[in-house]
LUMMITOR-129707 format. One line per 8 residues: number of its first residue (from 0); for each residue x, y, z of N, C-alpha, C. Coordinates in steps of 0.2 Angstrom, whole numbers, plus 5000, padded with zeros to 4 digits. Example, Ala and Ser with C-alpha at 12.3 -4.5 7.8 and 13.67 -1.06 7.14 Angstrom:
<pts>
0 = 5066 4972 5039 5062 4978 5039 5066 4984 5039 ~ 5064 4989 5035 5068 4995 5036 5064 5000 5039
</pts>
This chain:
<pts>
0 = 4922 5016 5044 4926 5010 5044 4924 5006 5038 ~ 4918 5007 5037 4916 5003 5029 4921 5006 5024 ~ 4922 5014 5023 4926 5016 5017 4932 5014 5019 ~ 4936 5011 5025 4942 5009 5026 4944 5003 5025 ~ 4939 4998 5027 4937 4990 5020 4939 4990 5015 ~ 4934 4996 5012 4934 4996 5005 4940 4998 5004 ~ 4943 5004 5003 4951 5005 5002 4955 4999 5002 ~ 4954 4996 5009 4959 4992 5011 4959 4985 5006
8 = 4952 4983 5004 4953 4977 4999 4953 4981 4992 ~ 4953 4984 4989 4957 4987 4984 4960 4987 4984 ~ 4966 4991 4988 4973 4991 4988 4976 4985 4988 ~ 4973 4978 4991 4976 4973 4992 4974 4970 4983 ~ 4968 4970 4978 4966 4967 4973 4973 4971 4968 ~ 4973 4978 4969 4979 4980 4964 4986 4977 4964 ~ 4985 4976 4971 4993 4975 4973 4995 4967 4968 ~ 4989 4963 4969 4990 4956 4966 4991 4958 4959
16 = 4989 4962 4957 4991 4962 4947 4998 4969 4945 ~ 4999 4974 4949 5002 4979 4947 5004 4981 4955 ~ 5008 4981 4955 5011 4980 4962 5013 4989 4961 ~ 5020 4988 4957 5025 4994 4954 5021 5002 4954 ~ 5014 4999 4949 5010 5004 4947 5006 5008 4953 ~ 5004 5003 4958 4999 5004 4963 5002 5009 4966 ~ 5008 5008 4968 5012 5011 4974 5012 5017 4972 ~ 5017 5017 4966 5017 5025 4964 5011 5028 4963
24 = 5004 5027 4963 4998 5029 4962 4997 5032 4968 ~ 4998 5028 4974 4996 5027 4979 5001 5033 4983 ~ 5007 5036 4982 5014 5038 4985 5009 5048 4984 ~ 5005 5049 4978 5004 5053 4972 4996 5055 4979 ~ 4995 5052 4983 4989 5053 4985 4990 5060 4989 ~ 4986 5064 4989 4986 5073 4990 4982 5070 4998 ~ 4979 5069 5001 4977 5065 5010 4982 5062 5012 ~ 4985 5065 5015 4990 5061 5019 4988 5054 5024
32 = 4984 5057 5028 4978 5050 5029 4976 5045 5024 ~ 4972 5048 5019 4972 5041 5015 4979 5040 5011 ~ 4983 5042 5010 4991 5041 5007 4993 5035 5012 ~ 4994 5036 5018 4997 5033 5023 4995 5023 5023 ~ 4987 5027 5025 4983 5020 5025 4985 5015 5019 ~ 4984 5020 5013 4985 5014 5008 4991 5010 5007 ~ 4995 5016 5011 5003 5011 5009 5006 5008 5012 ~ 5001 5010 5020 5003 5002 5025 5000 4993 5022
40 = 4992 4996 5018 4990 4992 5015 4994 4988 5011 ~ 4996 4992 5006 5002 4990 5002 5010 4986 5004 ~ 5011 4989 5009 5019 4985 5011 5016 4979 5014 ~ 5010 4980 5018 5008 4971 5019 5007 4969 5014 ~ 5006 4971 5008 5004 4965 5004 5009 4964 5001 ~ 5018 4969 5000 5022 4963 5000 5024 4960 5003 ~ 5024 4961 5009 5027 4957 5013 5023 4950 5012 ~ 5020 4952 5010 5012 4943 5012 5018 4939 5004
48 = 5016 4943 4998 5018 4939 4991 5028 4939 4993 ~ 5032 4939 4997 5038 4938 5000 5044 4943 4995 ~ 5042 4949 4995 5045 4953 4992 5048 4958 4998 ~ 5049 4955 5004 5052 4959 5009 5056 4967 5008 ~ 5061 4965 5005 5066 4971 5005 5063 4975 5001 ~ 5056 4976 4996 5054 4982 4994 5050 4982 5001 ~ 5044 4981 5003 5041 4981 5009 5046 4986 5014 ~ 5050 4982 5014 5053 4987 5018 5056 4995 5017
56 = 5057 4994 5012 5060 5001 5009 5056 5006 5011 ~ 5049 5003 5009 5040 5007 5007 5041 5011 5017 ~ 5040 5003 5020 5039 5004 5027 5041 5010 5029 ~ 5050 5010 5026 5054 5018 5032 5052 5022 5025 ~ 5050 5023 5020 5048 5026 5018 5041 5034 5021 ~ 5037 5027 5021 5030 5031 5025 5030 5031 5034 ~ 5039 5028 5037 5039 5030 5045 5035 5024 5049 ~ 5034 5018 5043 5030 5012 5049 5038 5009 5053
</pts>
């Protein structure tokens, strides 16, 4: 749970400076597990910065 924190506020610190870049970083992860996690991580964060319609694209993307 600690290593999932951690993930989890990274993904949200990149999201604030490189949104574009993160994802595709993020899309590229070989664990599906942690692929997943990060990219739930990620569509919440845009949905928080009100970027919905990518958010959502990412969301059926990864099946949320």
């Amino acid at each position: 749970t600690e290593r999932g924190a951690l993930l989890k506020y990274t993904v949200k610190e990149l999201m604030k400076n490189h949104p574009g870049k993160t994802i595709s970083h993020l899309d590229e992860l070989r664990d599906p597990v942690q692929r997943t996690f990060c990219l739930v991580v990620a569509v919440e964060s845009l949905r928080k910065a009100g970027a919905t319609e990518e958010a959502d694209e990412w969301a059926r993307a990864i099946g949320e």
